[in-house]
C-alpha positions as CSV (number, residue, x, y, z in Angstrom):
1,X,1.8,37.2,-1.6
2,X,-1.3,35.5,0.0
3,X,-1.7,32.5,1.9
4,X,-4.8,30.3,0.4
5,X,-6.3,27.2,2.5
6,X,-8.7,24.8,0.6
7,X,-11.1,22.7,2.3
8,X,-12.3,20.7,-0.4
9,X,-14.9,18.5,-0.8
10,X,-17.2,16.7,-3.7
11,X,-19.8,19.5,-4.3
12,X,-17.7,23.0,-2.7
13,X,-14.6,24.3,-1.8
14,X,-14.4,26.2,1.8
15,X,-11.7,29.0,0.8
16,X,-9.3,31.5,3.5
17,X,-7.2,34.1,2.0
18,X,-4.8,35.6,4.7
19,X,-2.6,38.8,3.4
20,X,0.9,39.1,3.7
21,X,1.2,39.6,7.3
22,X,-1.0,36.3,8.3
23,X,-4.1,37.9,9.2
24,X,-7.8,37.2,7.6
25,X,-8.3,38.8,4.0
26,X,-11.3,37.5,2.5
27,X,-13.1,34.0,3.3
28,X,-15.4,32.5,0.8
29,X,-17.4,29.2,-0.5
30,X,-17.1,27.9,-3.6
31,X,-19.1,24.8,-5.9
32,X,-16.4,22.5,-6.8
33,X,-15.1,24.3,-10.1
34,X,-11.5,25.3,-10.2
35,X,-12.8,28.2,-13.0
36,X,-14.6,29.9,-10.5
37,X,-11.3,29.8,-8.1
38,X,-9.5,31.2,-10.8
39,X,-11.8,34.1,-11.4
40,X,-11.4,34.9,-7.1
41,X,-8.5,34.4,-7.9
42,X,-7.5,36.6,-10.9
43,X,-9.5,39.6,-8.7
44,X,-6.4,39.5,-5.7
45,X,-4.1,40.5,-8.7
46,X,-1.2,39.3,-6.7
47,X,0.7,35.9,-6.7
48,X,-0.7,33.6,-4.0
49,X,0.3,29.8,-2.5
50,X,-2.4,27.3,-1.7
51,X,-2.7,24.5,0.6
52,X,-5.2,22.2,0.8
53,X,-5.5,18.3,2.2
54,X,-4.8,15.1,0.2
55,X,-8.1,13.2,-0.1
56,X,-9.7,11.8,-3.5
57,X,-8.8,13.3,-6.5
58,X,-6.1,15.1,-5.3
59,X,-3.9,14.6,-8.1
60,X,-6.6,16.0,-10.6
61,X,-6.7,19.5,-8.6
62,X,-3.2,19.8,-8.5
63,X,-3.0,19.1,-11.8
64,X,-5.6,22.0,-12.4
65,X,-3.8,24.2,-10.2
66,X,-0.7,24.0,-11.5
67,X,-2.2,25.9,-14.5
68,X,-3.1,28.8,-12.9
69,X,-0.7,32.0,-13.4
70,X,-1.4,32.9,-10.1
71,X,-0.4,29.9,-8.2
72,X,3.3,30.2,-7.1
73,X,3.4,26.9,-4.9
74,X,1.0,24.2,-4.3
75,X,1.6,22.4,-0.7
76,X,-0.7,18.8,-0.4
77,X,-0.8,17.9,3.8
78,X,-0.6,14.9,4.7
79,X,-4.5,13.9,6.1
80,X,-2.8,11.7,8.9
81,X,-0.8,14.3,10.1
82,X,-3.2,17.2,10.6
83,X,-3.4,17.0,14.2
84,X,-3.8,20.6,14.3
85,X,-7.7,20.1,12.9
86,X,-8.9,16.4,13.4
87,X,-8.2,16.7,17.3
88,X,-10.1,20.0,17.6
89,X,-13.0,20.5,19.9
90,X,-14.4,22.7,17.2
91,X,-14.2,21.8,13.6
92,X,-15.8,22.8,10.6
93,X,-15.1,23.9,6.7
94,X,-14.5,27.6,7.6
95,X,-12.0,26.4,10.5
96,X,-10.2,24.0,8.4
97,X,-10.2,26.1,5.8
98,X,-8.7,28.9,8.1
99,X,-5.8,26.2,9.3
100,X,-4.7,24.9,6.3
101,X,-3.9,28.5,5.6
102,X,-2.2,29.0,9.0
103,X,0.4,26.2,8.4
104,X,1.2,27.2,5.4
105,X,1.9,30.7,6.4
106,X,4.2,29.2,9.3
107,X,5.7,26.7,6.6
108,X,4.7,24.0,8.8
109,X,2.4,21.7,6.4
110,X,3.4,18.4,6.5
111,X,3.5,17.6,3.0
112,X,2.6,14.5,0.8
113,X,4.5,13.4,-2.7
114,X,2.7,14.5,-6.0
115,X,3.6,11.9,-8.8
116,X,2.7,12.7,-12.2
117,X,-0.4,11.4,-13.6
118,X,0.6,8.0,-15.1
119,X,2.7,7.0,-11.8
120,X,-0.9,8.3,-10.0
121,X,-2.9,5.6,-13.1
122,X,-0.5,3.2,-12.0
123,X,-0.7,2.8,-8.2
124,X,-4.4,2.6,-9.2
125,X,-4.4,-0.1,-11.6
126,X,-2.3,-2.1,-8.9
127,X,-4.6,-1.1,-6.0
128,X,-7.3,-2.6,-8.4
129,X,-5.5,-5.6,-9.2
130,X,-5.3,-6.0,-5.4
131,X,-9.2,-5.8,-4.9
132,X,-10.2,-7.8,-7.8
133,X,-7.4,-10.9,-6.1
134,X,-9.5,-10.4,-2.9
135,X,-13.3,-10.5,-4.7
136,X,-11.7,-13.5,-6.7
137,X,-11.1,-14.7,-3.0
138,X,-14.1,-14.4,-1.6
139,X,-15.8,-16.0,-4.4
140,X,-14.2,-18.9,-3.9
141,X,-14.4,-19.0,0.0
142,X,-18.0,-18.5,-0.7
143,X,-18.6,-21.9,-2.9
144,X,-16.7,-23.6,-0.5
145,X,-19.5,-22.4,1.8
146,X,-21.9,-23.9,-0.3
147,X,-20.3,-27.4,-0.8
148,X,-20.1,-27.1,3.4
149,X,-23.8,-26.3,3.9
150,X,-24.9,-29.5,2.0
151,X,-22.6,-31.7,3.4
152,X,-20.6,-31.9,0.1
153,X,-16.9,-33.0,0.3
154,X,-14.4,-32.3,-2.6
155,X,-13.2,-35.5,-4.2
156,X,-9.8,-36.8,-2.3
157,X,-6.3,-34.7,-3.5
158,X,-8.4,-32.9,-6.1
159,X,-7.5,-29.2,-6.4
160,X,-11.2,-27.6,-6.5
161,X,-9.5,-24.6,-9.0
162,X,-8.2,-26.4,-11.6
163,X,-9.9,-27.2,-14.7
164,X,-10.8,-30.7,-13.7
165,X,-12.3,-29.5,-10.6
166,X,-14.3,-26.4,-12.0
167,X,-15.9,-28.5,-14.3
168,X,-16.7,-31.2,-11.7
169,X,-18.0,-28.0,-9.8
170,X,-20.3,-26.9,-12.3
171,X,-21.6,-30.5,-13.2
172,X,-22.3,-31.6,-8.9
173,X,-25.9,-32.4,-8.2
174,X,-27.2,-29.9,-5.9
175,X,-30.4,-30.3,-3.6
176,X,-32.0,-27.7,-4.9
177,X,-32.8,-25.3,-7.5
178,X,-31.3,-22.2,-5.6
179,X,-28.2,-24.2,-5.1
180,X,-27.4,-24.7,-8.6
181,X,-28.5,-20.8,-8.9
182,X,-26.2,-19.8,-6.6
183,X,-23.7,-21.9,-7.9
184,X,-23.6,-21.0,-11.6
185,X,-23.4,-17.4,-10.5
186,X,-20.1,-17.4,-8.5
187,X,-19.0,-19.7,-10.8
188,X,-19.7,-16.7,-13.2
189,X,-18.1,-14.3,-11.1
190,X,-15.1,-16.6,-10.7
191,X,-14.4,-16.4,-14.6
192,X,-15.1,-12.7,-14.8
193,X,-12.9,-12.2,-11.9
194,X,-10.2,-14.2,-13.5
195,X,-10.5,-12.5,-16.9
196,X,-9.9,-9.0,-15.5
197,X,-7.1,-10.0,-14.1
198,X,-5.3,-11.5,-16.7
199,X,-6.2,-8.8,-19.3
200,X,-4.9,-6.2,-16.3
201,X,-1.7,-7.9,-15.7
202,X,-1.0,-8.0,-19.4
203,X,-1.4,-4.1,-18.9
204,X,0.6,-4.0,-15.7
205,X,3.5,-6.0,-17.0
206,X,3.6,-3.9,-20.2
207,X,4.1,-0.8,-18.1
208,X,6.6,-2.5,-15.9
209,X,9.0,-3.6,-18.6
210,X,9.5,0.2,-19.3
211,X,10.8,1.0,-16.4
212,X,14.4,-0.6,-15.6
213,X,14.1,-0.4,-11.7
214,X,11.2,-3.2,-12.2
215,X,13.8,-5.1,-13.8
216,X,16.3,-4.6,-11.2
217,X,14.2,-5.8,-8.3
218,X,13.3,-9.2,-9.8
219,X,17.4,-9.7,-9.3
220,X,16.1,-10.2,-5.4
221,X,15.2,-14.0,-4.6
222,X,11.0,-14.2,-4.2
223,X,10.8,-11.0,-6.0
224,X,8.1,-11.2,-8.9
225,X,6.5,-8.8,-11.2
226,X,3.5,-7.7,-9.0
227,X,5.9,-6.9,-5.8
228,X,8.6,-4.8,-7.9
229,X,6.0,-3.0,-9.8
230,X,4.0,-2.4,-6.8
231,X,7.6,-1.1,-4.7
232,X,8.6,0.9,-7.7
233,X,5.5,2.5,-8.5
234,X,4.7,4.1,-4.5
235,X,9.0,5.2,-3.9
236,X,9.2,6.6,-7.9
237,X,11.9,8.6,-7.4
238,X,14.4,7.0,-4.7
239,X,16.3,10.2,-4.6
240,X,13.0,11.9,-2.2
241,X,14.3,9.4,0.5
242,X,17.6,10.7,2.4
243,X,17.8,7.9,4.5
244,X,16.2,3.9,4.3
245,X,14.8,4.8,7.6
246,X,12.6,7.1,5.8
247,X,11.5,4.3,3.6
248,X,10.4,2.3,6.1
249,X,8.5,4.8,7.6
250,X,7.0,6.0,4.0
251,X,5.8,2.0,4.2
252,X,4.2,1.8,7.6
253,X,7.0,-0.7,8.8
254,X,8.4,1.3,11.6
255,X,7.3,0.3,15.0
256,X,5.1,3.4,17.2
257,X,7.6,4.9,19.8
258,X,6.6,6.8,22.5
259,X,9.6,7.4,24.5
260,X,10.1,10.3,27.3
261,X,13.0,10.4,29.4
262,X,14.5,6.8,30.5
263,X,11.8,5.1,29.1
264,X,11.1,3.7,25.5
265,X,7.8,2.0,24.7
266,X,7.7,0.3,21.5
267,X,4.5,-0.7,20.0
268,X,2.7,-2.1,16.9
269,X,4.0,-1.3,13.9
270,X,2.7,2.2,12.3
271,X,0.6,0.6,9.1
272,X,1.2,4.2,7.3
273,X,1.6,4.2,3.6
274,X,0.2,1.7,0.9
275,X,-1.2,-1.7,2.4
276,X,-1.3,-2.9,-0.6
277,X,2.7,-2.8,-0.9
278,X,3.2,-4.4,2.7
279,X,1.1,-7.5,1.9
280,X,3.3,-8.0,-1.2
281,X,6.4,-7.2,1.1
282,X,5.2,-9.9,3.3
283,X,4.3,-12.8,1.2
284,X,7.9,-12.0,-1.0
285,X,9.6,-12.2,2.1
286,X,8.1,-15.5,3.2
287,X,9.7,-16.4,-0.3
288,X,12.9,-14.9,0.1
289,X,13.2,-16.9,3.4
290,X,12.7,-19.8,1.3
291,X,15.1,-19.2,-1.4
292,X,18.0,-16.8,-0.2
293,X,20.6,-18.1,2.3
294,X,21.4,-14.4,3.4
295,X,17.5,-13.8,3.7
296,X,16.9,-16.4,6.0
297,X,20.0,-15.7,7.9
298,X,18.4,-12.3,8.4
299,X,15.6,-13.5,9.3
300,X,16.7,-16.2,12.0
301,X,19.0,-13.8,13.7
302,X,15.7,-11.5,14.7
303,X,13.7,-14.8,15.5
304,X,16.6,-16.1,18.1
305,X,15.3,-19.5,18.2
306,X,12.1,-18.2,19.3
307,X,8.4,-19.2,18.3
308,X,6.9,-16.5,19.5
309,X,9.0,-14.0,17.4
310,X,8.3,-15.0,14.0
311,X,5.8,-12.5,13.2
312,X,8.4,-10.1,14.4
313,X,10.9,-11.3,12.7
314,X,9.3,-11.8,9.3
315,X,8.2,-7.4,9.7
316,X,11.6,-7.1,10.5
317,X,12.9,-8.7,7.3
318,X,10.6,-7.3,5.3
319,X,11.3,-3.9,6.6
320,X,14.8,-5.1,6.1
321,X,14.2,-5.9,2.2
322,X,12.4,-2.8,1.2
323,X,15.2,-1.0,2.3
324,X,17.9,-3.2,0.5
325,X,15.5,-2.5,-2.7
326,X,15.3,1.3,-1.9
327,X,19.2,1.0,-2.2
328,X,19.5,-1.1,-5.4
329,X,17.2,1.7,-7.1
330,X,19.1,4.6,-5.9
331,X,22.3,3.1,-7.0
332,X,21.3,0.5,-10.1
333,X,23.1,-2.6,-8.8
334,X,21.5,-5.9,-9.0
335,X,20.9,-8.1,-5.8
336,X,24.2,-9.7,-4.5
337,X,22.0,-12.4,-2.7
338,X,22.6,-15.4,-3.8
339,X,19.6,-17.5,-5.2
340,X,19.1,-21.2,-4.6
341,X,17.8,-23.6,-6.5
342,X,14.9,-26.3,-6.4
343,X,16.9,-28.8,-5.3
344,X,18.7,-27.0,-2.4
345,X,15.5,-25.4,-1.2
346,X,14.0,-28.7,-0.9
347,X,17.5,-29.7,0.7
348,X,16.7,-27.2,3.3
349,X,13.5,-27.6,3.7
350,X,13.7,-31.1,4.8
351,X,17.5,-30.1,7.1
352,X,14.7,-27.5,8.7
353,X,11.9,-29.9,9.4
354,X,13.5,-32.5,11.8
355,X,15.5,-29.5,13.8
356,X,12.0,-27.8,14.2
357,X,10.8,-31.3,15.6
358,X,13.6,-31.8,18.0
359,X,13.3,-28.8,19.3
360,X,9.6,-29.0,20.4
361,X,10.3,-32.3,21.7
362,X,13.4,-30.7,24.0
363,X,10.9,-27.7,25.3
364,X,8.0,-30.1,26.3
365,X,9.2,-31.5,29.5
366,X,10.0,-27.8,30.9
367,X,7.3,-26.5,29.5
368,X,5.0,-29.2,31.2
């Protein structure tokens, strides 16, 4: 069988054949066209196994791969885990090329997951959804700009979004005429940005109600449609993960470790995996904290009465949560945390406020 490493790029594919014994055969550069890597391919007459990176469109050329009769096994490497090639003092497509081919010779390639190709549309319409929430962000940072430059407060306790306030926007006297040009076209943008996203969440919401483990998640307190589709569409099959600790590493939640001998240094955490998925983690914790007794007691036993923990505390929980919802998917049970309602959460709200008060009054003296 031969060993085939892919460096692939937009316009050509660098290509290294090693024989059965791990040694050069044949090295070659191709256009981008998977026909033409068939026809090299069809000319070995023997079975072969291909490696090559995970970059764009690497779902598409697996896809095409897969077809090929000669293509026994197909092994994606991780991009972030190549240190093999990105730390070399000498790097180029024929090297690469020649590496990728190495590893997988050695059975060393430190694979990624292949999803099929509507799990693969879906983590794209979300990612999408996520950039179009930001643009729709900007936008609006950006006419609050505006209103700033000319000295232009927004009436007193009027929400500038609403429909009141968009059309008290769009009828505001500006100075001049590139003002109101300005204006009118981020108002556009606003409602273009707004349309999208409704029409895409009708889309995403019609995909989530098919799968049952979007269902399940929404049992959690905070959880909402966006956040369980989001979890359910990057793990998409639970039973890849042996351990919850694997999870949180698949998410980026995991603190970096560099330990040798007696000492342990734990840093930032990693940030691997979808970022998309860790801001929704984050703001649906901020919600559980709000509404889940068992949550919050979670997350006040990693705070310890501490200020200065709370950002550590709220990754902790969060890591905490993606973990209990890896769980709830492997095994189908609902959440057993137990949901409060309006009244109590305003209950405890206002229980919380005055303890956080006396306690900032009881640290100023020794802190002065």
């Amino acid at each position: 069988m031969y060993t085939i490493g892919l460096d692939v790029h937009a316009r050509k594919i660098a290509v290294c054949i090693l024989d059965q014994n791990g040694k050069r055969f044949k090295e070659m550069t191709l256009t981008s066209d998977v026909e033409k890597l068939a026809r090299e391919l069809e000319r070995l007459k023997k079975p072969c196994r291909i490696c090559y990176e995970a970059s764009c469109g690497y779902g598409h050329l697996f896809d095409q791969l897969t077809r090929l009769p000669r293509v026994k096994r197909i092994a994606v490497a991780h991009p972030g885990r190549l240190r093999l090639i990105f730390l070399s003092k000498r790097k180029n497509d024929r090297v690469d090329a020649h590496k990728l081919a190495t590893l997988l010779f050695l059975d060393q390639v430190p694979e990624v997951y292949i999803p099929d190709i509507d799990v693969r549309a879906w983590r794209a319409a979300i990612e999408f959804r996520r950039k179009l929430v930001d643009r729709q962000t900007a936008v609006k940072n950006e006419l609050r700009a505006l209103l700033r430059s000319y000295g232009i407060a927004t009436p007193y306790r009027q929400r500038l979004w609403t429909r009141k306030g968009l059309t008290w926007l769009a009828e505001l006297e500006l100075p001049t005429p590139l003002a109101r040009l300005q204006r009118q076209c981020l108002l556009d943008e606003l409602d273009g940005c707004r349309l999208r996203l409704k029409e895409l969440e009708r889309d995403l919401d019609r995909i989530g109600n098919a799968y049952p483990g979007v269902q399940l998640l929404r049992t959690i307190p905070g959880v909402g449609p966006r956040t369980s589709e989001a979890v359910m569409a990057y793990i998409a099959d639970p039973k890849r993960f042996q351990r919850g600790k694997q999870v949180g590493c698949y998410f980026g939640l995991v603190p970096c470790q560099d330990q040798s001998a007696g000492a342990n240094r734990l840093g930032h955490i990693t940030r691997e995996g979808p970022a998309t998925v860790r801001k929704l983690l984050t703001e649906v914790t901020w919600q559980g904290i709000q509404r889940s007794p068992e949550i919050r007691a979670f997350f006040e036993r990693v705070q310890r009465q501490d200020p200065g923990r709370k950002k550590i505390a709220l990754v902790a929980t969060a890591h905490w949560l993606v973990r209990v919802m890896w769980s709830m998917l492997r095994s189908g049970e609902e959440s057993r945390f137990t949901r409060l309602t309006r009244k109590q959460e305003e209950a405890a709200r206002s229980q919380a406020a005055p303890a956080a008060s006396t306690k900032k009054r009881s640290k100023a003296p020794s802190a002065a």
